[in-house]
N, CA, C and O atoms as CSV, one atom per row, in Angstrom:
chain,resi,resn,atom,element,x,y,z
A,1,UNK,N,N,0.815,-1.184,0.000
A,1,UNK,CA,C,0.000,0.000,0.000
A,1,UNK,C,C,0.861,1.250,0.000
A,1,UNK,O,O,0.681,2.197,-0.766
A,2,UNK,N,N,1.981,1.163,1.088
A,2,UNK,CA,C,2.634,2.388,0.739
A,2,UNK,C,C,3.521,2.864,-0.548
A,2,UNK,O,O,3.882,3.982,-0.918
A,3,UNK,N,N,3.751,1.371,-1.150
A,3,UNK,CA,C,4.762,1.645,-2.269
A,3,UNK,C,C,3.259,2.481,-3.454
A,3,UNK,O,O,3.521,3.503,-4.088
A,4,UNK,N,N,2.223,2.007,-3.514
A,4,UNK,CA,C,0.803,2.877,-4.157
A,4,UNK,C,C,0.828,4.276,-3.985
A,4,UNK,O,O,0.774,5.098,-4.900
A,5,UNK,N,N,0.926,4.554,-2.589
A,5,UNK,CA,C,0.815,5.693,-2.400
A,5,UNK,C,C,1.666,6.592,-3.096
A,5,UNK,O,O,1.362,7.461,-3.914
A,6,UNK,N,N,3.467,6.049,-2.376
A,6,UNK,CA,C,3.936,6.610,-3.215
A,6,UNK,C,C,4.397,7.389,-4.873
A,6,UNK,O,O,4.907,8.412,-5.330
A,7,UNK,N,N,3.736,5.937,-5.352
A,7,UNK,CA,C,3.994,5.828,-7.169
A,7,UNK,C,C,2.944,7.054,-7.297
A,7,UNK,O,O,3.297,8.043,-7.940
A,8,UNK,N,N,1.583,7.011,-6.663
A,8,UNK,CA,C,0.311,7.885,-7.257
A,8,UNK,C,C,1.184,9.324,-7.065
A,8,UNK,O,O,1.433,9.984,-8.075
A,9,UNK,N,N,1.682,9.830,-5.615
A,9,UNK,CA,C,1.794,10.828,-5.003
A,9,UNK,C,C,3.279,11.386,-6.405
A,9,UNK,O,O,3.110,12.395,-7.090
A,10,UNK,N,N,4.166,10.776,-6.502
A,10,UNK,CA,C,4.821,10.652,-7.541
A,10,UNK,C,C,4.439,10.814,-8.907
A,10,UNK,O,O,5.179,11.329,-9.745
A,11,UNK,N,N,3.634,10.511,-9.072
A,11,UNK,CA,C,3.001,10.860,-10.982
A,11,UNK,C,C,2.073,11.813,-11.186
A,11,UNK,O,O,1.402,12.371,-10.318
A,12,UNK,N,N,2.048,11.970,-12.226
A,12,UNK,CA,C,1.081,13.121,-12.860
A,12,UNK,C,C,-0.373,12.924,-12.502
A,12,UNK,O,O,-1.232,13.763,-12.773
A,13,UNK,N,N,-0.615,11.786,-11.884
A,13,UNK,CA,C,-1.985,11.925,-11.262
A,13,UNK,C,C,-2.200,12.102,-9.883
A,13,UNK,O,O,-3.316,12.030,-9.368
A,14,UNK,N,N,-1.005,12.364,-9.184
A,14,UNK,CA,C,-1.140,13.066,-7.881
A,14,UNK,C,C,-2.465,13.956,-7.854
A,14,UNK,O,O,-2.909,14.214,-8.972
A,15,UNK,N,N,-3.038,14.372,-6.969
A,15,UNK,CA,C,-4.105,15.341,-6.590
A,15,UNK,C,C,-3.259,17.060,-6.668
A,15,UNK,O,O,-3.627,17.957,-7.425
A,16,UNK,N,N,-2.372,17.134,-5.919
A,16,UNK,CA,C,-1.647,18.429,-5.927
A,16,UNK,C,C,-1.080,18.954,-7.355
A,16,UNK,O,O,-1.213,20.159,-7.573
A,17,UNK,N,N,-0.508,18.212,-8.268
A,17,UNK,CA,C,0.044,18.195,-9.664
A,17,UNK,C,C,-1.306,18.228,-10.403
A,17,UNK,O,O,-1.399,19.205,-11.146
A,18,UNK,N,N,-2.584,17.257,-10.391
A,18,UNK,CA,C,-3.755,17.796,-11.290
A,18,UNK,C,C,-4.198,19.093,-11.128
A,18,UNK,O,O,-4.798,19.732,-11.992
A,19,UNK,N,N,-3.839,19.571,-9.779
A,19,UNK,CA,C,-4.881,21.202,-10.047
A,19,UNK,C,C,-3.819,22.253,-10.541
A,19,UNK,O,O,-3.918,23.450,-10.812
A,20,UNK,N,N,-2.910,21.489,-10.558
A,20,UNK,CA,C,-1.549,22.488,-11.251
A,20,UNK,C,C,-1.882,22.353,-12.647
A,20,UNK,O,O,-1.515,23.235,-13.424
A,21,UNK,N,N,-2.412,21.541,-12.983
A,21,UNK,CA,C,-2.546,20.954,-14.544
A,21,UNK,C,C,-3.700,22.035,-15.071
A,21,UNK,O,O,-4.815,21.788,-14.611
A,22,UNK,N,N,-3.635,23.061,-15.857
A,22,UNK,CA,C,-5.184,23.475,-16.087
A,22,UNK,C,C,-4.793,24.483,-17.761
A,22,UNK,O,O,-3.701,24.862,-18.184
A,23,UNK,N,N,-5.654,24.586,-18.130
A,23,UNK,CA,C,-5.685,24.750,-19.462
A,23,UNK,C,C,-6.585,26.240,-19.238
A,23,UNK,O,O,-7.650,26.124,-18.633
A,24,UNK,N,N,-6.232,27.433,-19.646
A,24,UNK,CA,C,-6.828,28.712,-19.248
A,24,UNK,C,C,-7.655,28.964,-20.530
A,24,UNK,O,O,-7.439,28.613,-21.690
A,25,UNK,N,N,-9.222,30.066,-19.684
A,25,UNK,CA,C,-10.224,30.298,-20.913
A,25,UNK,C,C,-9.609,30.917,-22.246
A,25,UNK,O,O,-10.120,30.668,-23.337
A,26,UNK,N,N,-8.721,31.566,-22.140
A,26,UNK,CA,C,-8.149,32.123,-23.428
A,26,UNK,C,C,-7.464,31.106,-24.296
A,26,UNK,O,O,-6.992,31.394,-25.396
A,27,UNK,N,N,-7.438,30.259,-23.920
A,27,UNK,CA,C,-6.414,29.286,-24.449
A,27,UNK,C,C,-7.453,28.556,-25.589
A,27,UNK,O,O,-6.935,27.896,-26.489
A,28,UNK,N,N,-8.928,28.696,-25.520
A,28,UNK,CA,C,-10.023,28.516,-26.048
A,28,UNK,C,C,-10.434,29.544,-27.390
A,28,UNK,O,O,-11.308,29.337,-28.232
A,29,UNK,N,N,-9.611,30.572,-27.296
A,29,UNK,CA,C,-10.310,31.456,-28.365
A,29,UNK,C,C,-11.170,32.435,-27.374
A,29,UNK,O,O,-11.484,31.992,-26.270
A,30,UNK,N,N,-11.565,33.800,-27.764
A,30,UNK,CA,C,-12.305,34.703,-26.950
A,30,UNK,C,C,-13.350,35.119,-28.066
A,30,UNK,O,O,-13.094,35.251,-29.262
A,31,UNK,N,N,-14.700,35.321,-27.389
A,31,UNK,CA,C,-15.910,36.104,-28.279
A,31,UNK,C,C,-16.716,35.223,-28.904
A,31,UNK,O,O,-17.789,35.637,-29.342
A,32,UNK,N,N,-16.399,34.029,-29.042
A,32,UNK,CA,C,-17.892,33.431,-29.226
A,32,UNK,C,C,-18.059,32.357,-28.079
A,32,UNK,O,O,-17.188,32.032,-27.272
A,33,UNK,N,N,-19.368,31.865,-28.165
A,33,UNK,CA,C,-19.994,31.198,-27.175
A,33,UNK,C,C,-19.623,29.647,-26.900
A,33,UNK,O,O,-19.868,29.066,-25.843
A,34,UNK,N,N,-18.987,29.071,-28.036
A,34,UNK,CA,C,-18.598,27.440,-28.132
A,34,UNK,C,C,-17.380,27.636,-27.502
A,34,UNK,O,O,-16.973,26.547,-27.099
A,35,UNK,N,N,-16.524,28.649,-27.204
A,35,UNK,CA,C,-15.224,28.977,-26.779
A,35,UNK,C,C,-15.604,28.480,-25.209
A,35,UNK,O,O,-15.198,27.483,-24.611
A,36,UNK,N,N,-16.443,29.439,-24.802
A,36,UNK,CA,C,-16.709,29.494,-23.196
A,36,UNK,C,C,-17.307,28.258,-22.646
A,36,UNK,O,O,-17.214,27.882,-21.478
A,37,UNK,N,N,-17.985,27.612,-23.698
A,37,UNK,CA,C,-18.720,26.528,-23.142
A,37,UNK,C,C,-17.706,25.053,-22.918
A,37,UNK,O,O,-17.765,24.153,-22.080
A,38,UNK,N,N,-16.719,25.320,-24.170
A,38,UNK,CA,C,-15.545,24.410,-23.992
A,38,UNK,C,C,-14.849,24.543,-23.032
A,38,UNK,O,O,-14.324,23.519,-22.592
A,39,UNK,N,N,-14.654,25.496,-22.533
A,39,UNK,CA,C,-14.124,26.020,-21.366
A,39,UNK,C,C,-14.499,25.431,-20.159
A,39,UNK,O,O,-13.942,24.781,-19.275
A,40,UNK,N,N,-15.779,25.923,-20.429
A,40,UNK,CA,C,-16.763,25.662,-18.520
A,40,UNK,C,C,-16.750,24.036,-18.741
A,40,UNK,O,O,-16.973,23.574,-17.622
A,41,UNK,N,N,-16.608,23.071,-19.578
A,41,UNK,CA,C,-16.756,22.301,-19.586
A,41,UNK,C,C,-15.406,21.193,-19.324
A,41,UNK,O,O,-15.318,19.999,-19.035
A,42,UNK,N,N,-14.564,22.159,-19.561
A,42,UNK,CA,C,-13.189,21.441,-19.333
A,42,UNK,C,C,-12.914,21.699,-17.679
A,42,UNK,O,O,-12.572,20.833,-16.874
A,43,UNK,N,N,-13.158,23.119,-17.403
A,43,UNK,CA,C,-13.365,22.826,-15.324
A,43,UNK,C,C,-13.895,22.142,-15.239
A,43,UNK,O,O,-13.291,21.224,-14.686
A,44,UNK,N,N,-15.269,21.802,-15.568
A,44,UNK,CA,C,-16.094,21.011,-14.507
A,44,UNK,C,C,-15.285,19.555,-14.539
A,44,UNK,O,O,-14.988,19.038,-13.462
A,45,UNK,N,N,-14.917,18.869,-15.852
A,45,UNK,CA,C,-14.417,17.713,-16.043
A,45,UNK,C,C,-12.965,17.657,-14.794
A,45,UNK,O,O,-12.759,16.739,-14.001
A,46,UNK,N,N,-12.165,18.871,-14.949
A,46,UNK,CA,C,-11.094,19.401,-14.253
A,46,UNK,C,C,-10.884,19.270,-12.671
A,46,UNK,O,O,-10.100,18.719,-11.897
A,47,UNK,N,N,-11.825,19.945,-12.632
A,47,UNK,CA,C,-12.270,19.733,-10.907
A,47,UNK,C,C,-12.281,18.344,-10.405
A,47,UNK,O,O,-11.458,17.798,-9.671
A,48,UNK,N,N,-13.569,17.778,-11.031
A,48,UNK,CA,C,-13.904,16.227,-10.620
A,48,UNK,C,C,-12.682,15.397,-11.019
A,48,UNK,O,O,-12.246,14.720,-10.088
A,49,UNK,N,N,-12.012,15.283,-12.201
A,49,UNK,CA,C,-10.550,14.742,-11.854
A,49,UNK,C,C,-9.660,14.680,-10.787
A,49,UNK,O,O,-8.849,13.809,-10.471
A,50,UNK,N,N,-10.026,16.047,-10.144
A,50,UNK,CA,C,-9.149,16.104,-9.211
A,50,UNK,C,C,-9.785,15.930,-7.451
A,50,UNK,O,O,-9.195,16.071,-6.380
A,51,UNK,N,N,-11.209,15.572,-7.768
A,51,UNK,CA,C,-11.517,15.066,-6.672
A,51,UNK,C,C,-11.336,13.196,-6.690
A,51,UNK,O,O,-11.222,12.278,-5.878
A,52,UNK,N,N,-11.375,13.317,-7.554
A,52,UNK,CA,C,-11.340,11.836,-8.055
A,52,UNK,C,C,-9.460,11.137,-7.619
A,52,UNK,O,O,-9.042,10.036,-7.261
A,53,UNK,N,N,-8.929,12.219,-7.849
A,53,UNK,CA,C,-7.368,11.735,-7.664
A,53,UNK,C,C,-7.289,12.233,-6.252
A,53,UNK,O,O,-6.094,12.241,-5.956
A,54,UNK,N,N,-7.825,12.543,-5.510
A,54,UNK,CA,C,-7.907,13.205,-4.216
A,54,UNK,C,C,-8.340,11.634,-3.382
A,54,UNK,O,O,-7.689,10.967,-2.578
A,55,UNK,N,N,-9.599,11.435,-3.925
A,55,UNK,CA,C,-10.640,10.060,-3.241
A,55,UNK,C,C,-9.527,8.978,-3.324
A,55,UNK,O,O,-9.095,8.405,-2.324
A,56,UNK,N,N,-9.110,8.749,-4.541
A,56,UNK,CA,C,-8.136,7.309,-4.820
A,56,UNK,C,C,-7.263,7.313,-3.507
A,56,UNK,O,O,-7.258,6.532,-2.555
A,57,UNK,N,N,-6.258,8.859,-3.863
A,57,UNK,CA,C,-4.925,8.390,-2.471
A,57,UNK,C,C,-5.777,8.528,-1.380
A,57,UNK,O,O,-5.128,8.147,-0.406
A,58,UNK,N,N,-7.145,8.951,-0.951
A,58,UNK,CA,C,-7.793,8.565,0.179
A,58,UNK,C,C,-7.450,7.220,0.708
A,58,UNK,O,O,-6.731,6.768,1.599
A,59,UNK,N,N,-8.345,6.715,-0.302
A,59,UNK,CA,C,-8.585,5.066,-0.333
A,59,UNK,C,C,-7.295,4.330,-0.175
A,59,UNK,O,O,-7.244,3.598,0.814
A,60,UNK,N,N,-6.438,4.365,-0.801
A,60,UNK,CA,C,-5.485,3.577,-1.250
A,60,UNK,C,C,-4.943,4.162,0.378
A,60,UNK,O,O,-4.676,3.239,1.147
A,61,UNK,N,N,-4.816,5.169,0.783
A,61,UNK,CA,C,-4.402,5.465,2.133
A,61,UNK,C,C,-4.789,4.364,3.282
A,61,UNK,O,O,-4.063,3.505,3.782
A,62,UNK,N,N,-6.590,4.755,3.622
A,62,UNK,CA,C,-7.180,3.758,4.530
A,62,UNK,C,C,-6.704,2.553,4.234
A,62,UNK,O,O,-6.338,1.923,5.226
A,63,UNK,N,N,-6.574,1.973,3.132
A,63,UNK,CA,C,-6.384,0.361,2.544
A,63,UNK,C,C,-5.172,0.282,3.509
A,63,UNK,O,O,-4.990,-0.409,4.511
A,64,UNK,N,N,-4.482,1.114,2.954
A,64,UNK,CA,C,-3.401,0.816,3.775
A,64,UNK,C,C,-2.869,0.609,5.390
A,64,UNK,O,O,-1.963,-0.112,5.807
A,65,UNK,N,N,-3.939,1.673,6.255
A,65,UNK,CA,C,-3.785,2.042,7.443
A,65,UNK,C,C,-4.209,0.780,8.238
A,65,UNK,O,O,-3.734,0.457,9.327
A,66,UNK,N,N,-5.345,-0.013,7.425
A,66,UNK,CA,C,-6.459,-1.299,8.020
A,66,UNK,C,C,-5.536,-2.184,7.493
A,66,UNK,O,O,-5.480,-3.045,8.371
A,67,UNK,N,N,-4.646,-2.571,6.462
A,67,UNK,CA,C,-3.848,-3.615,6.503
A,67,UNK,C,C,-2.849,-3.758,7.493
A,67,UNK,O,O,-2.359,-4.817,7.885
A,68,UNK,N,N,-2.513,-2.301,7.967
A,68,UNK,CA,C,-1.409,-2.547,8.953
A,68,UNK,C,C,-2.209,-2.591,10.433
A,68,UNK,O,O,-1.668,-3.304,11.278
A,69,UNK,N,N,-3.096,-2.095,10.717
A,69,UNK,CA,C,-4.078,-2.432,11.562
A,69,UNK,C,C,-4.919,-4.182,11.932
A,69,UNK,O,O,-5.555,-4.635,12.884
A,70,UNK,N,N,-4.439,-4.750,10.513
A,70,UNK,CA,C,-5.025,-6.367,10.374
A,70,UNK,C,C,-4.019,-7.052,11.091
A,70,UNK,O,O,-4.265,-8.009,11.825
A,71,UNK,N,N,-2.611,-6.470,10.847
A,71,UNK,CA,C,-1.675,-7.155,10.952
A,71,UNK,C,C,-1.360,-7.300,12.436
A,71,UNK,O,O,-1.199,-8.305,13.129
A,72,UNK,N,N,-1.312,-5.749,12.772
A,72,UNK,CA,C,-0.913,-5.574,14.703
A,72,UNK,C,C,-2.493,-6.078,15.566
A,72,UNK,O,O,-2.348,-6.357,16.756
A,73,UNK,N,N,-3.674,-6.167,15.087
A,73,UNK,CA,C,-4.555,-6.387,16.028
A,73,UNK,C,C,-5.395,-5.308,16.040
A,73,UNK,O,O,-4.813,-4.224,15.982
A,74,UNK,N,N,-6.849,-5.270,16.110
A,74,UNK,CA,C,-7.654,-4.063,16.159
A,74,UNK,C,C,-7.257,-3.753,17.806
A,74,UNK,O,O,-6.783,-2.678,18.173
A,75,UNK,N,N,-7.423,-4.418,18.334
A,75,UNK,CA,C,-7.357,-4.091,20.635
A,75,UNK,C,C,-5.889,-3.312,20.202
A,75,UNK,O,O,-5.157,-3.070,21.161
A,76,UNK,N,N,-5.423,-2.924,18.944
A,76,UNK,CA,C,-3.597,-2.055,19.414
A,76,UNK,C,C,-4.109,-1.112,18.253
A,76,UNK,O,O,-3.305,-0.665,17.435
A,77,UNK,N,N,-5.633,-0.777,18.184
A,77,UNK,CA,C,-5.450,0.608,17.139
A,77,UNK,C,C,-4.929,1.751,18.030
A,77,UNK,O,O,-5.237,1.509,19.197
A,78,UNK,N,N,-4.282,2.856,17.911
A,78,UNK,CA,C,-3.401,4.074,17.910
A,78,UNK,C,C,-4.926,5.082,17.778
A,78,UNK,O,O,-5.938,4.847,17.117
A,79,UNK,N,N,-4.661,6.052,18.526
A,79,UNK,CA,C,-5.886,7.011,18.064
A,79,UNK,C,C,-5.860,7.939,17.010
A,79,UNK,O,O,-6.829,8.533,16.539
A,80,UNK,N,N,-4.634,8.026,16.660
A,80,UNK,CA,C,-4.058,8.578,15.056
A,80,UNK,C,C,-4.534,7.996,13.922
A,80,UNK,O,O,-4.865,8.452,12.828
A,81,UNK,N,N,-4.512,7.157,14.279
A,81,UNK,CA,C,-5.060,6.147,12.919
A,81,UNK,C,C,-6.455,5.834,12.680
A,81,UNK,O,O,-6.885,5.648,11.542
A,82,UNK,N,N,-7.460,5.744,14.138
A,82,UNK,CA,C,-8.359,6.338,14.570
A,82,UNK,C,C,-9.090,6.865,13.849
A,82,UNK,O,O,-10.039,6.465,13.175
A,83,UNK,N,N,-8.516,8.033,14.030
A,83,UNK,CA,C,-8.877,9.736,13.887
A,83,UNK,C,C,-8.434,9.872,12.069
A,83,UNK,O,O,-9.129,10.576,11.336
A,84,UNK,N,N,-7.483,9.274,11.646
A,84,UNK,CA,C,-7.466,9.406,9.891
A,84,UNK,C,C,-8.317,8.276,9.211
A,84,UNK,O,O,-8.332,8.210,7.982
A,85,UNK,N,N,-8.790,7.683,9.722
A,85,UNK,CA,C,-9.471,6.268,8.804
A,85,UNK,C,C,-10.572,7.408,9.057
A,85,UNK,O,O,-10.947,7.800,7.952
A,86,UNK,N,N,-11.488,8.353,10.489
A,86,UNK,CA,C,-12.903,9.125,10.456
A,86,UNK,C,C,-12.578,10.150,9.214
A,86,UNK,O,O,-13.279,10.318,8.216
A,87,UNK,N,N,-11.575,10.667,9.470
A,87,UNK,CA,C,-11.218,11.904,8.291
A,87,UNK,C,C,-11.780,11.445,6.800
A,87,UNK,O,O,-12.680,11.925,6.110
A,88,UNK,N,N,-10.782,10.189,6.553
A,88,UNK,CA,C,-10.865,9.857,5.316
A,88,UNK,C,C,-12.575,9.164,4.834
A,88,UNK,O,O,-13.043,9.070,3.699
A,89,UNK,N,N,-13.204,8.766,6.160
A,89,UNK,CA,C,-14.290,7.797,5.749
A,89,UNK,C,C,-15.500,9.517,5.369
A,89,UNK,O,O,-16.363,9.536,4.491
A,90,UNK,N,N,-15.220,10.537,6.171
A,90,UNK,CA,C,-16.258,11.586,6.305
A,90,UNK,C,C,-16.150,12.465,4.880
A,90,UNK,O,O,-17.089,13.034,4.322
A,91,UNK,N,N,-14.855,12.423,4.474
A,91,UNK,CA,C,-14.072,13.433,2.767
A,91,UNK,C,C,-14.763,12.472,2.463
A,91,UNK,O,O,-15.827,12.887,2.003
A,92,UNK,N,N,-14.702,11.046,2.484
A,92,UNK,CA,C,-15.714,10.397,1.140
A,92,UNK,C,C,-16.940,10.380,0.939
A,92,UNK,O,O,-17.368,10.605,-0.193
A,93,UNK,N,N,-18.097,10.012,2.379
A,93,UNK,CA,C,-19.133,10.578,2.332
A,93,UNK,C,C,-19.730,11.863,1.392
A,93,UNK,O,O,-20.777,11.890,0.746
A,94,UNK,N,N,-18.779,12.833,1.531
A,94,UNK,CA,C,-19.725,13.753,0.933
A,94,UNK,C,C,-19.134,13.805,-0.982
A,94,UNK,O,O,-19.518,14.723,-1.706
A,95,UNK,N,N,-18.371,12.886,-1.415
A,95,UNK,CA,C,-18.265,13.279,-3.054
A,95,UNK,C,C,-19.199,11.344,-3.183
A,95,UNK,O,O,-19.038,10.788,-4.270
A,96,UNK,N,N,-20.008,10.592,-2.142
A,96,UNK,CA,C,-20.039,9.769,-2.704
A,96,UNK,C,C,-21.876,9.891,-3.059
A,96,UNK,O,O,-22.794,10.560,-2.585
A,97,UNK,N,N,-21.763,8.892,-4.098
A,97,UNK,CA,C,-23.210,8.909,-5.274
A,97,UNK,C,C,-23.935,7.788,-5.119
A,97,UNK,O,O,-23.752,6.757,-5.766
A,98,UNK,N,N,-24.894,7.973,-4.140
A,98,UNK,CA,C,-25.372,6.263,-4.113
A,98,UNK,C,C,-26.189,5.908,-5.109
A,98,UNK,O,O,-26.967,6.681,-5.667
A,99,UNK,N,N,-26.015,4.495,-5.419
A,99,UNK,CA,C,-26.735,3.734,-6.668
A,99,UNK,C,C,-28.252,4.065,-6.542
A,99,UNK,O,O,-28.819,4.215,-5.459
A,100,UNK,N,N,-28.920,4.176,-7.900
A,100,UNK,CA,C,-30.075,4.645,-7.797
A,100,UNK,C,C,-30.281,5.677,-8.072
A,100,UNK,O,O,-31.153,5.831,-8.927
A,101,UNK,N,N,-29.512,7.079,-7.433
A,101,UNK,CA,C,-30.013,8.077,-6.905
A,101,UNK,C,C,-29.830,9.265,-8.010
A,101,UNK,O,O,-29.051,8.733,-8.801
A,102,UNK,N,N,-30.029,10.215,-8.377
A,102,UNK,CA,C,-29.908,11.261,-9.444
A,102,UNK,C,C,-28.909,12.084,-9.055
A,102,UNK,O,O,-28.106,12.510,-9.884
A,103,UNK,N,N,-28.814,12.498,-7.376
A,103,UNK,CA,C,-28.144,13.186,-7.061
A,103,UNK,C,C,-26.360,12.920,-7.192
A,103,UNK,O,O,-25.508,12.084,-6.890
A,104,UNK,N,N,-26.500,14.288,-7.875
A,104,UNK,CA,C,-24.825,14.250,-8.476
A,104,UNK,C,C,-23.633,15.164,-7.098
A,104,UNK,O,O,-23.752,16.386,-7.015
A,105,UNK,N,N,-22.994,14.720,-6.517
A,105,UNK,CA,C,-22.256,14.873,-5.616
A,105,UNK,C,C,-21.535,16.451,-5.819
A,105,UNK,O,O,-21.462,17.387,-5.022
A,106,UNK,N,N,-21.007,16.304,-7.339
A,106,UNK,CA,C,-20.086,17.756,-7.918
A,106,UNK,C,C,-19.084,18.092,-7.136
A,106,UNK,O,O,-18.347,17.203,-6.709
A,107,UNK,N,N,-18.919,19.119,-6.879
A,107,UNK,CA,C,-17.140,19.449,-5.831
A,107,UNK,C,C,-17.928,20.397,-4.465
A,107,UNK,O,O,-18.535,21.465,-4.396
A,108,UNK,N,N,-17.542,19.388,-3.551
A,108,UNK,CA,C,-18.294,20.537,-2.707
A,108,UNK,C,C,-17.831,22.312,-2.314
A,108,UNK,O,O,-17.136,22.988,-3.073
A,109,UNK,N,N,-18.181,22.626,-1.487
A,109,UNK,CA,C,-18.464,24.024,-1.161
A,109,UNK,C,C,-16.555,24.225,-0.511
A,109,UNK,O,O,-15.811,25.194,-0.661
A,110,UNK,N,N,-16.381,23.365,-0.054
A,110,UNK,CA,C,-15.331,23.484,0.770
A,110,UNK,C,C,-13.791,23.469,-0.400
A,110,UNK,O,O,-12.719,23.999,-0.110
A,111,UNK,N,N,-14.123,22.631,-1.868
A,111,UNK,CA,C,-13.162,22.556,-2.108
A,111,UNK,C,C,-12.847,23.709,-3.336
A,111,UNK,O,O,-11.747,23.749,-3.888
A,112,UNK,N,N,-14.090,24.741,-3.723
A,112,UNK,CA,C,-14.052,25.736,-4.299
A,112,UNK,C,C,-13.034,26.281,-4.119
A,112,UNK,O,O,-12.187,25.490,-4.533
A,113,UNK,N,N,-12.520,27.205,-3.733
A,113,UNK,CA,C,-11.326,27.767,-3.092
A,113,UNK,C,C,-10.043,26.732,-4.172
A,113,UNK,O,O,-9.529,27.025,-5.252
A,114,UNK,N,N,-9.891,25.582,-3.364
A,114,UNK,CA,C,-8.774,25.169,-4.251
A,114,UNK,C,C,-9.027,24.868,-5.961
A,114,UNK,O,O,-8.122,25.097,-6.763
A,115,UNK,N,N,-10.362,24.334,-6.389
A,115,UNK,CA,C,-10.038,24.010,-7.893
A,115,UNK,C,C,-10.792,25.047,-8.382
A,115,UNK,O,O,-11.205,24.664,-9.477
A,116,UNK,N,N,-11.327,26.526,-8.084
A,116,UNK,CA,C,-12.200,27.282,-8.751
A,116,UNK,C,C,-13.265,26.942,-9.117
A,116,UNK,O,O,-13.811,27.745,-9.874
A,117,UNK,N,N,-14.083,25.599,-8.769
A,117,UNK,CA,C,-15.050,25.081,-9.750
A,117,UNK,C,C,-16.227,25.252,-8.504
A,117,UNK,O,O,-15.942,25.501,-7.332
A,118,UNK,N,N,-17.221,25.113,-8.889
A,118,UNK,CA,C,-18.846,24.610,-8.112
A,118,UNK,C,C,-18.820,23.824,-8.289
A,118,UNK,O,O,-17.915,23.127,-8.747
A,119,UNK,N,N,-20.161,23.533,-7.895
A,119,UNK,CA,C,-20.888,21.823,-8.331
A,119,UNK,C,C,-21.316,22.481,-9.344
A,119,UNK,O,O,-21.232,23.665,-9.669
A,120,UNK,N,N,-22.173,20.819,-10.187
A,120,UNK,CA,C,-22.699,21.327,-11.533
A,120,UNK,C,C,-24.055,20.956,-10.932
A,120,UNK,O,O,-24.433,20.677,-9.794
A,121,UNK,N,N,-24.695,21.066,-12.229
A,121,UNK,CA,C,-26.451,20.534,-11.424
A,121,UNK,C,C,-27.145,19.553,-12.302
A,121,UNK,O,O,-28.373,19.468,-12.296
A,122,UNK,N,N,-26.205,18.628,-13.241
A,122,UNK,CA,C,-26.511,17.724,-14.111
A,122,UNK,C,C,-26.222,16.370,-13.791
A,122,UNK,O,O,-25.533,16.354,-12.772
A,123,UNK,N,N,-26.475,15.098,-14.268
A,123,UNK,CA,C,-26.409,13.966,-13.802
A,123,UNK,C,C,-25.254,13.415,-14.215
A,123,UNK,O,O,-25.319,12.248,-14.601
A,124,UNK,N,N,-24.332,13.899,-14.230
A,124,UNK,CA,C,-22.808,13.805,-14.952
A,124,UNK,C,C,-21.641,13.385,-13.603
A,124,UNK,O,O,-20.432,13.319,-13.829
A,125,UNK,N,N,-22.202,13.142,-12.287
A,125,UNK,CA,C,-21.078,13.233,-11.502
A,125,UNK,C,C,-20.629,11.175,-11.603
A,125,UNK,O,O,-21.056,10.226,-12.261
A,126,UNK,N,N,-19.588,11.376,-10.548
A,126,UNK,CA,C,-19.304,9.989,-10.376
A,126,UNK,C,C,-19.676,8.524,-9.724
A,126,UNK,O,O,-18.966,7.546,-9.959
């Protein structure tokens, strides 16, 4: 698990390196309307990539924390570890999409700030 972590945290699909990754509206052409829409459409895709590479080293994290947790005994969990398996289980809760349901997750409120994006309001999430 940790050698995962590392390779992800290491490559171009790191979470920190995707929001570095971004392609600017001008880079689209300026003044007509297929410009902007290519645009808004490449954030939204943009964003969710990068919640998406955010969720993975989540996961691949916990995977990891409960294998080494399998190994020493649950009666010897650490409250560190604890306390990051709640972190990581609560960040997933809110980008996750339960089967069935219409509701599209999008980027929440909290992670605006870092990828510039909203949610969207279409059935397009993950």
């Amino acid at each position: 698990m940790d050698k995962l972590l590392t390779t992800l945290d290491g490559s171009p699909a790191a979470h920190s390196r995707i929001t570095e990754q971004k392609v600017t509206t001008a880079a689209y052409g300026t003044g007509f309307p297929e410009a902007m829409g290519l645009s808004s459409a490449y954030d939204m895709v943009h964003a969710r990539l990068a919640v998406l590479s955010k969720t993975l080293g989540d996961q691949l994290e916990a995977m990891g924390i409960t294998v080494d947790l399998a190994d020493r005994g649950y009666e010897n969990v650490d409250q560190e570890y604890s306390d990051r398996l709640n972190a990581i289980q609560q960040r997933t809760e809110i980008y996750y999409k339960k089967p069935g349901t219409d509701k599209d997750p999008g980027v929440p409120v909290e992670d605006k700030g870092k990828t510039g994006e909203g949610s969207s309001s279409g059935n397009d999430g993950f």
